[in-house]
N, C-alpha and C positions, 0 to 999 in steps of 0.2 A: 159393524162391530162383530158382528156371528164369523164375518170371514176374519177378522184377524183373529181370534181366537182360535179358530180354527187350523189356521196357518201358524198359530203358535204351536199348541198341542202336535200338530203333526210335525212339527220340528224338532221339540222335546221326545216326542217319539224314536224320532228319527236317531236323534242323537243317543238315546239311553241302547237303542240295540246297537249302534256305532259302538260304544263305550262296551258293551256286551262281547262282540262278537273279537276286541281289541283285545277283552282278557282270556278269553279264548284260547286267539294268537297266539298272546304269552306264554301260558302255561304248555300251549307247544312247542313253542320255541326254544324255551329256556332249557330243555334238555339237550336240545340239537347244539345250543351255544357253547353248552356247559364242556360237549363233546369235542366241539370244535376246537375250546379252549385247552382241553387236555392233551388233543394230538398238537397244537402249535409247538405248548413247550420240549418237546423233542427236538433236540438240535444233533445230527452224527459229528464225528469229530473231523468236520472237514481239514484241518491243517496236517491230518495224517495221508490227506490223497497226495499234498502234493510236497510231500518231506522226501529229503534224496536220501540215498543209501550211503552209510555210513563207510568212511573210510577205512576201520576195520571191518567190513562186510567182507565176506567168504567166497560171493560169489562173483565171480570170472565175466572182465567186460572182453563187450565184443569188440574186435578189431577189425577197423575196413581195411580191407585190400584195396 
């Protein structure tokens, strides 16, 4: 009986610094996420890499020989 008591207590233990050390974590975490989430939504305007030059465009194609 002394041993399972025992073996409980030390699981409840176990688990409340588990749970402890879990909001810890968190309150680590949640700034780095916070950050991570702010640079995601940055998007550049990629359909301007690959837009051709306009037919009135000014500047002179090259011609192969």
């Amino acid at each position: 009986m002394v041993q399972s008591n025992l073996a409980d207590v030390m699981f409840c233990s176990w688990l409340l610094l588990a749970c402890e050390q879990l909001q810890h974590l968190k309150g680590i975490m949640r700034p780095l996420m916070e950050l991570s989430a702010s640079l995601d939504t940055y998007r550049p305007n990629s359909a301007a890499l690959f837009r051709a030059i306009s037919a009135g465009s000014k500047s002179e194609l090259i011609i192969n020989e």
